[in-house]
C-alpha positions in Angstrom: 70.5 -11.1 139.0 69.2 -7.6 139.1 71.2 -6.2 137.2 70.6 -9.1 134.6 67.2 -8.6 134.6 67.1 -4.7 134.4 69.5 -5.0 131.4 66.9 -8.0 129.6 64.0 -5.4 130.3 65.7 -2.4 129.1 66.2 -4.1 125.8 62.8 -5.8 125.5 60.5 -3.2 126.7 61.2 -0.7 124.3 60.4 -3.6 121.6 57.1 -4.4 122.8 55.9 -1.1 123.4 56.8 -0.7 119.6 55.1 -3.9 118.3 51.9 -2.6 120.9 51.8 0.8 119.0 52.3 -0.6 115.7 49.3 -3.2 116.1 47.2 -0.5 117.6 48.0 2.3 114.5 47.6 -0.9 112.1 44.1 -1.7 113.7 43.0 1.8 113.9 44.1 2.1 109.7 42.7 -1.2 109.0 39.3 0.6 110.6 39.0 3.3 108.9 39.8 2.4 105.6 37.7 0.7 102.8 36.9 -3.0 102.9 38.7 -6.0 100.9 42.2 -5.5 100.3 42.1 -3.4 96.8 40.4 -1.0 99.6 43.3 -1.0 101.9 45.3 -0.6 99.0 43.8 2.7 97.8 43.7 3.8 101.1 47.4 3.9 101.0 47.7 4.9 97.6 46.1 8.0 98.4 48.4 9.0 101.4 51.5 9.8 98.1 49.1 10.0 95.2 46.2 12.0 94.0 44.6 9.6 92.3 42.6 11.5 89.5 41.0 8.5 87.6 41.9 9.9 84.1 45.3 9.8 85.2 45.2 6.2 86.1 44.9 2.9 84.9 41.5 0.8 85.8 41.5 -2.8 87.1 38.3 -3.9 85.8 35.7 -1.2 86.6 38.2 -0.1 89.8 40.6 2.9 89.1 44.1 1.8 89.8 45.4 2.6 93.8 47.8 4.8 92.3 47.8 7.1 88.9 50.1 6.0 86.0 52.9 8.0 86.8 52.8 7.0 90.4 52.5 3.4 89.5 55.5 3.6 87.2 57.5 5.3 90.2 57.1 2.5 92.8 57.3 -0.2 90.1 60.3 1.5 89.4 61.3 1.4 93.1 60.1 -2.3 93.6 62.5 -3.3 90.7 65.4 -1.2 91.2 65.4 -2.3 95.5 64.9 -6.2 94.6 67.7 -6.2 92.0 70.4 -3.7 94.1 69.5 -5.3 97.3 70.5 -8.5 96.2 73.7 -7.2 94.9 74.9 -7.5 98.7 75.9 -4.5 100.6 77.3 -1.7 98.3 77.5 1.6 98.7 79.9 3.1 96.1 78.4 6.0 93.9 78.1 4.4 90.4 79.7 5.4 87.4 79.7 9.3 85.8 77.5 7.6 82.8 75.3 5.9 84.9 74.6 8.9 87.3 73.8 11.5 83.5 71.4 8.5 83.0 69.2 8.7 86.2 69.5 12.5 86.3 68.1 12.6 82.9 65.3 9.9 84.0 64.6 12.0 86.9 64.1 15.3 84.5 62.0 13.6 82.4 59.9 13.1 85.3 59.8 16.4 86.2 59.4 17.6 83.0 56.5 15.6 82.0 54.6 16.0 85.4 55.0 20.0 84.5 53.8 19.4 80.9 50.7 17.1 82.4 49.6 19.7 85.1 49.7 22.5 82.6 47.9 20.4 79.9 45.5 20.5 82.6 45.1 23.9 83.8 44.7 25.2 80.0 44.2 22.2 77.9 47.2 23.3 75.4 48.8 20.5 73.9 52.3 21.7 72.9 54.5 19.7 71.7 52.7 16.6 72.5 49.2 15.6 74.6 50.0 14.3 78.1 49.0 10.7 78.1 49.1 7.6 80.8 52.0 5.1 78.9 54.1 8.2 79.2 53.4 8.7 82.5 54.1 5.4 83.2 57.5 5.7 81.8 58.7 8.7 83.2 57.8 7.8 86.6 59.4 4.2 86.1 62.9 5.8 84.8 62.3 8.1 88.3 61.5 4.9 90.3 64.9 3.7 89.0 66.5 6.6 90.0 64.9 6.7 93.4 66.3 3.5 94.0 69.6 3.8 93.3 70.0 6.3 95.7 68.1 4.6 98.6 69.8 1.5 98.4 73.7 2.5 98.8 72.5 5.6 101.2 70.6 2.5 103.6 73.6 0.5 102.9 76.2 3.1 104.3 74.7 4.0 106.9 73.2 0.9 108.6 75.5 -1.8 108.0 78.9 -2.0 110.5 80.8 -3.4 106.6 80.0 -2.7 103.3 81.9 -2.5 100.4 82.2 1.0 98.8 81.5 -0.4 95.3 78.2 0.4 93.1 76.0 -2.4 93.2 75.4 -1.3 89.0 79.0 -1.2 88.3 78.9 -1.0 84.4 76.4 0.3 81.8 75.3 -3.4 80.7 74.0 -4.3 84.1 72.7 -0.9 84.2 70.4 -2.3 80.8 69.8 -4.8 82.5 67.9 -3.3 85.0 66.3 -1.3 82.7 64.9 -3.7 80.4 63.8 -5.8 83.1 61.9 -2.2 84.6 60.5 -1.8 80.6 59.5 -5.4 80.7 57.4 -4.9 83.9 56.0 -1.4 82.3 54.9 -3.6 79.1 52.7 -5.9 81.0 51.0 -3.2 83.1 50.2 -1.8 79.3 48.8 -4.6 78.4 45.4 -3.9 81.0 45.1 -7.3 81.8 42.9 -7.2 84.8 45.0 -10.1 86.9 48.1 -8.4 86.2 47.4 -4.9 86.8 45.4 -6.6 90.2 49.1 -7.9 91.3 50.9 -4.7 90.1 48.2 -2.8 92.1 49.2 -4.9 95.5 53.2 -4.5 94.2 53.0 -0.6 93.9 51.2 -0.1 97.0 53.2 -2.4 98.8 56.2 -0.8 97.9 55.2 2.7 99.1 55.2 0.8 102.8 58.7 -0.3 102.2 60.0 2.8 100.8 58.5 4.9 104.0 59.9 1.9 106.2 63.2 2.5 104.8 63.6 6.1 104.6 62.0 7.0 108.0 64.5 3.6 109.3 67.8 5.4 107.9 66.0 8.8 109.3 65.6 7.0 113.1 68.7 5.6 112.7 70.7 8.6 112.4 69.1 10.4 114.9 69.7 8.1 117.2 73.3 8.0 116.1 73.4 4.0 115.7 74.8 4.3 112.1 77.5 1.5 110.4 76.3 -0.5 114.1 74.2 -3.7 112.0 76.1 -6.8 111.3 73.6 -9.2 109.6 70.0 -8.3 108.5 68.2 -9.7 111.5 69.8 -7.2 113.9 67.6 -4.1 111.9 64.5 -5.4 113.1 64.4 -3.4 116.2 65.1 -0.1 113.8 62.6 -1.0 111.2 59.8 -1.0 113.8 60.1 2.7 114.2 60.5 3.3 110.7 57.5 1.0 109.7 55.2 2.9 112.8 56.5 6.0 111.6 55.0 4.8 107.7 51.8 3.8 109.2 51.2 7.2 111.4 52.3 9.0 108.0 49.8 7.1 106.3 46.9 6.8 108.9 47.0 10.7 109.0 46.9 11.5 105.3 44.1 9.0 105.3 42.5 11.1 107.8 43.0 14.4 106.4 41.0 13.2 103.0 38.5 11.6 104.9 38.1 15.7 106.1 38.6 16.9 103.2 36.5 14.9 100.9 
């Protein structure tokens, strides 16, 4: 019966010491931050994003929680993990085409970041004048591309089976996905105040579960549990970490502008 009972504790206890320190960082944040939720939103749009307001799209007289290019990336991200996650779980590399694709998305990104900062510094406009559609754009493509990493990397290593094939197999679902990402950039151009208000929660939200899942595959490895997870229930107890890990990233960037500013 003991030895029941020690082996019950040992796998509860470390649970709810994690779901204790994840409601105590989460109260702490939820403290500090602004009021209302487009407050908590900002709040963790400023933990990955500078936020300079002529960067950034405004929802109604309030500047958007992240800039344009920012909001392109995690729209980008949102898209690309809803569509590949429900693919299943593959892992494969996709195709040659499709990888020149995403690298070229990913330069652009770079590229027009670059071009934006310097436009900045020195107010130069060559070649063309940095504005907040391309932005939007370039970090979308990058969003893409961040995505189609993250999902077959989290699928390899967390799941005990899953099939080494691209979830994007062939350039026509890889349109696919793309027009549905240009789609979603369209209606954030449009600066209708309800939709950029639900793009503004998206975004944000999926800076949370883009931490959660890179610090859970980071946990994960460390603790050498990789290819252990049979169905998607048994992760729960390695996205805890990965989620506390998201808030104390967040919760001390908040912190350090609070200093700062």
């Amino acid at each position: 019966m003991n030895i029941q009972a020690n082996h019950i504790i040992k796998r509860i206890l470390p649970n709810f010491l994690l779901s204790a320190a994840i409601i105590a960082v989460v109260v702490f944040w939820w403290q500090m931050t602004p009021p209302g939720l487009i407050g908590k939103a900002k709040a963790i749009g400023s933990s990955v994003c500078h936020q300079i307001q002529s960067h950034s799209f405004k929802v109604g007289e309030d500047v958007f929680p992240l800039c344009s290019r920012c909001t392109g990336m995690y729209l980008g991200n949102f898209i690309g993990l809803v569509i590949l996650f429900t693919k299943g779980k593959k892992a494969g590399i996709p195709s040659r085409g499709i990888i020149l694709i995403l690298i070229l998305f990913a330069t652009l990104w770079a590229a027009d970041g670059i071009k934006s900062l310097l436009y900045d510094l020195n107010h130069v406009a060559f070649l063309y004048t940095p504005n907040n559609s391309l932005r939007l754009f370039t970090g979308l493509g990058m969003g893409l591309s961040m995505s189609s990493i993250l999902v077959p990397l989290f699928n390899m290593t967390m799941w005990a089976k899953y099939e080494n094939k691209p979830a994007i197999e062939t350039l026509p679902q890889f349109c696919i996905l793309l027009v549905t990402a240009l789609f979603f950039a369209f209606l954030v151009l449009l600066q209708n105040k309800i939709l950029l208000t639900v793009f503004a929660y998206i975004t944000t939200g999926t800076v949370l579960v883009l931490l959660t899942l890179l610090y859970t595959v980071l946990w994960t490895l460390i603790f050498k549990q990789e290819n252990s997870f049979k169905k998607t229930t048994d992760l729960i107890p390695n996205l805890m970490p990965g989620f506390l890990t998201t808030m104390i990233q967040i919760t001390f960037f908040n912190l350090m502008r609070i200093a700062l500013y």
